[in-house]
C-alpha positions in Angstrom: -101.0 -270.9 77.1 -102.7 -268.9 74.2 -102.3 -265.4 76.1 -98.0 -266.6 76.7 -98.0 -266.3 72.9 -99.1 -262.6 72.8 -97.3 -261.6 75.5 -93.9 -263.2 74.3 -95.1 -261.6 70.8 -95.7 -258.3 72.6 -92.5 -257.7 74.5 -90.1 -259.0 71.3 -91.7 -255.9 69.3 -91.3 -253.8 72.2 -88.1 -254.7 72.4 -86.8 -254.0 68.8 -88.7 -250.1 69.0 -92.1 -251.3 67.4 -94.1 -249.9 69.8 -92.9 -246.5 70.2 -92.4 -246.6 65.9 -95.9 -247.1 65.6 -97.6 -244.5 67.6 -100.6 -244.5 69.6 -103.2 -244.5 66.3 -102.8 -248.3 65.3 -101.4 -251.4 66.4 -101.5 -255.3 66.1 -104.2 -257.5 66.6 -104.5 -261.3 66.9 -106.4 -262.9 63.3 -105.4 -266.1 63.8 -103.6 -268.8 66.3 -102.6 -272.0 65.5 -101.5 -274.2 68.6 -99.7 -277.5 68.5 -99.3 -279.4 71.5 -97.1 -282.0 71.3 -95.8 -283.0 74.9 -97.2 -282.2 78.4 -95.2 -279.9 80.7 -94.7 -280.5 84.5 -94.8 -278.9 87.6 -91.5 -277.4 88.2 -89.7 -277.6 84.5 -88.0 -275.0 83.3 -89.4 -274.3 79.5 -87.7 -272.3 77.0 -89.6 -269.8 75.0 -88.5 -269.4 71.5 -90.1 -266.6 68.9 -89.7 -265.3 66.0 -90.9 -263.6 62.9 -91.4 -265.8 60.1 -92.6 -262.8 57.7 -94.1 -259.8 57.9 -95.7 -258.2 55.1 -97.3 -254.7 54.4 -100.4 -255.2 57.5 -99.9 -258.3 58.1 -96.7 -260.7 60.1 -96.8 -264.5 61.1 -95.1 -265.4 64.3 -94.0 -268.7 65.4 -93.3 -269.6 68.5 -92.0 -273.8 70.2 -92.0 -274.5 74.1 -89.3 -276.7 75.0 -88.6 -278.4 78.3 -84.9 -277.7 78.7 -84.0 -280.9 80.6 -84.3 -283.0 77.3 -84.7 -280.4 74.9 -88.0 -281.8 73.8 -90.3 -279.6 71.8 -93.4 -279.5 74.2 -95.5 -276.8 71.9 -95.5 -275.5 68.7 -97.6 -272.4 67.3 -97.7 -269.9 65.4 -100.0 -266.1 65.5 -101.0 -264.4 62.2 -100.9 -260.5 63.1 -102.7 -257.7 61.3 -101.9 -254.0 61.8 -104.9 -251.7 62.2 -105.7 -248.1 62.3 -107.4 -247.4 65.6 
């Protein structure tokens, strides 16, 4: 599930024109994860993937992201990605 984090983290900032803004001498890189699992998923749920930013300062931005089986609503995962920016 770790590599679902980045990828969901990945598209949102491509989404919003962070990747083009940055240019092709830095970008993000993974310092931390922290993953809570709270609830197992099953074959053939449908999850909801919610993310957002929960800061971003001058290098650095926490994400947070929950997993959430949308039959019940239940909160299956919890987690959140510490990002640093870095000069290639």
């Amino acid at each position: 599930m770790d590599s679902g984090y980045q990828d969901i983290a990945v598209e949102h900032y491509s989404s919003i024109g962070g990747v083009s803004a940055q240019g092709p001498e830095a970008t993000w890189v993974v310092r931390k994860h922290k993953i809570e699992y709270l609830l197992p998923a099953f074959a053939g749920e449908e999850i909801e993937v919610r993310a957002w930013v929960e800061n971003i300062r001058r290098v650095r931005s926490l994400r947070k992201y929950e997993f959430l089986r949308k039959s019940d609503g239940r909160t299956l995962v919890r987690g959140e990605t510490d990002w640093v920016f870095v000069d290639l």
